[in-house]
N, C-alpha and C positions, 0 to 999 in steps of 0.2 A: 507291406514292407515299411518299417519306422529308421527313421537314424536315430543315433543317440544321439543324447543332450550335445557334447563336445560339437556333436556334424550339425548341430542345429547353430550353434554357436559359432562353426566358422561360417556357414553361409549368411548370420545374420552381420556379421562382421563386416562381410563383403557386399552385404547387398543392395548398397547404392552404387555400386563397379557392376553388377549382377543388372539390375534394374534399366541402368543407361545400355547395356547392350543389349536385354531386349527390346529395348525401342529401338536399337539402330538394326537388329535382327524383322523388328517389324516394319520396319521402312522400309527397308530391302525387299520386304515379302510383299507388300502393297503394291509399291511402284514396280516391280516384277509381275506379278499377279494382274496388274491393269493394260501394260505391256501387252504381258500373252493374251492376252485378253481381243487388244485390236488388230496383234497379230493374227490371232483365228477367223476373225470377223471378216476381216479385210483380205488375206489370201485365202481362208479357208471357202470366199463366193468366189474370189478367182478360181481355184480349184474346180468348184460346183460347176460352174456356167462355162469352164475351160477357155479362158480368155489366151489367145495367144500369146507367148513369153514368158508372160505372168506365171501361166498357170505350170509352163515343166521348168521352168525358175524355184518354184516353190516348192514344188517335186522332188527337184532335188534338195533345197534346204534342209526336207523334210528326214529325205533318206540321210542325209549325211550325220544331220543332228542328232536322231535316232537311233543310229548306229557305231554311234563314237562318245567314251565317257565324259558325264559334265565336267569333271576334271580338267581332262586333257583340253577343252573344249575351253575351261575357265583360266588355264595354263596360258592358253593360244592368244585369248583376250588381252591379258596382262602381259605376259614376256613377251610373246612373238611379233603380235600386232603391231608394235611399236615400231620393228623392224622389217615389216613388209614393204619393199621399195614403192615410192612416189604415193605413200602413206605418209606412214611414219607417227600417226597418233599416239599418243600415250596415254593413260586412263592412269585414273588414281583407284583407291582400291575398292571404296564404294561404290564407284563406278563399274569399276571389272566385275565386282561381283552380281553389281544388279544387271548387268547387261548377259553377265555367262546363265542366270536361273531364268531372266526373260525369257533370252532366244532356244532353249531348251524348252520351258516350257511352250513358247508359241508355236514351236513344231509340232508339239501332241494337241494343239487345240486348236492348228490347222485343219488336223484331221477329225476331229470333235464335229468341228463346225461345218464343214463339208459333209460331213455322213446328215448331218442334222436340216443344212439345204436341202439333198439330193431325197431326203426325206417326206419332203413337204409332196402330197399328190399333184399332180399335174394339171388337175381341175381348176385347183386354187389359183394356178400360175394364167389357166387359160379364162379364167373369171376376170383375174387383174385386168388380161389384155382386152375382153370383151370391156369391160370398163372403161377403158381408154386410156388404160395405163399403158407408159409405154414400160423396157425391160427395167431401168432401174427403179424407176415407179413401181412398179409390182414388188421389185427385191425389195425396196424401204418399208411397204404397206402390207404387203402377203408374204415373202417368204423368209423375209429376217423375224418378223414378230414370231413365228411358227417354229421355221428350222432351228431361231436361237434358243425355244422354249425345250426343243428336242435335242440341243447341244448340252445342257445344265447340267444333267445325272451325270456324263463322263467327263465334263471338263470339274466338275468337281474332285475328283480323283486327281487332275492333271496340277489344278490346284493347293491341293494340298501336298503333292510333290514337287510342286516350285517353294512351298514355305521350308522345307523336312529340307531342300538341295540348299538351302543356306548354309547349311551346318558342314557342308563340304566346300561351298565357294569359298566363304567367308575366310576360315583358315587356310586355304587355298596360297591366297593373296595376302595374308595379313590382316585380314579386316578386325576389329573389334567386335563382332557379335557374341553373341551366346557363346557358343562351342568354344570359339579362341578366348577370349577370357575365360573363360571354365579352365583352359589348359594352364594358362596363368597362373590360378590359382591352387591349382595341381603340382603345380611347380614349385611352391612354396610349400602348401601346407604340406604335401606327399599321402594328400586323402583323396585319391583316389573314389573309391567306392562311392563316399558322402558323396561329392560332388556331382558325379554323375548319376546317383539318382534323383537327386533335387533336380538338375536340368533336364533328365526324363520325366519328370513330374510336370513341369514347366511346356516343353513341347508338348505332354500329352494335352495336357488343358488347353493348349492352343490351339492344335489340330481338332481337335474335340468341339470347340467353340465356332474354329471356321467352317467345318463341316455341319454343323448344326443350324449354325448362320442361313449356308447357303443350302439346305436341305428345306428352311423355312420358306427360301426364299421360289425354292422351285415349286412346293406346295401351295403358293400364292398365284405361280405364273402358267400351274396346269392348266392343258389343257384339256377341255368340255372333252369327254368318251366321242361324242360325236364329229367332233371336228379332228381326227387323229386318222 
């Protein structure tokens, strides 16, 4: 699929306006993406080892977040939040936005990282202990190195759906990313078409590179046939 010269011509127009929002589309994805990240880590062993509180705490995070759109969910951040009694915070819109794609995504990579614990054979866990490890010892040594190596293939997926939910926060809230600027410039020029295939061009090669990234990275961290 090509555009004409003209569509090349207004994107190259705008694409120091283009440019600036995908760095703030990638900052969003980052510190989102790291987020869910220690959100899995950290509830998804609660979960595993079923710590009380913690773990039907999480439970429910889990259900809630998973069964209600990141919209409504990015809506709730921004407009409502503000006005939850003996709250009352208010979030500006980078904020809203990286905080509505985190906690979404952390909910799918609770469960990521819990299937990838509960994973790990019980030998392993019962070796730590003969060692003289006591339980979080075991967790830090034997079954985070293991369960998280056995989390990567699905939390990649989860990943690259917190990058891809920008393009719904973002405009959401107002934020300046990708997609909201795109609209901007829709609005003026009334090229439609152009625009949005140059910013699917754009996302694809992102998605494309983060996946690639971390496909590299779990092919580094496989594990031995024999220890699985």
């Amino acid at each position: 699929m090509m555009l004409a010269a003209s569509g090349w011509s207004l994107i190259w127009a705008n694409h120091s306006v283009l440019l600036h929002a995908l760095v703030r589309t990638l900052e969003i994805s980052a510190i989102a993406i790291a987020g869910a990240c220690v959100i899995g880590v950290v509830l998804g062993a609660a979960r595993a080892y079923r710590i009380p509180v913690i773990s039907q705490l999480a439970a429910v995070y889990v259900e809630v977040i998973r069964n209600t759109p990141i919209l409504v969910q990015v809506f709730f951040i921004y407009f409502a939040f503000p006005q939850v009694p003996w709250i009352g915070v208010r979030f500006d819109e980078f904020t809203a936005a990286c905080l509505g794609v985190m906690i979404w995504g952390g909910a799918f990579n609770i469960e990521n990282f819990r299937a990838g614990f509960e994973a790990v054979p019980q030998r392993y866990r019962e070796a730590g202990f003969a060692l003289g490890f006591g339980r979080i010892a075991t967790f830090r040594h034997v079954v985070f190195p293991i369960g998280g190596r056995i989390a990567i293939p699905p939390s990649i997926n989860t990943y690259i759906a917190v990058l891809k939910n920008t393009a719904i926060a973002g405009p959401a809230v107002g934020f300046a990313e990708l997609t909201q600027v795109s609209y901007g410039i829709i609005e003026t020029s009334l090229r439609t078409y152009t625009v949005f295939v140059a910013i699917g061009i754009v996302y694809l090669v992102i998605v494309w590179t983060l996946s690639a990234s971390i496909r590299l990275l779990e092919s580094r961290l496989a594990l031995p046939e024999g220890r699985r």
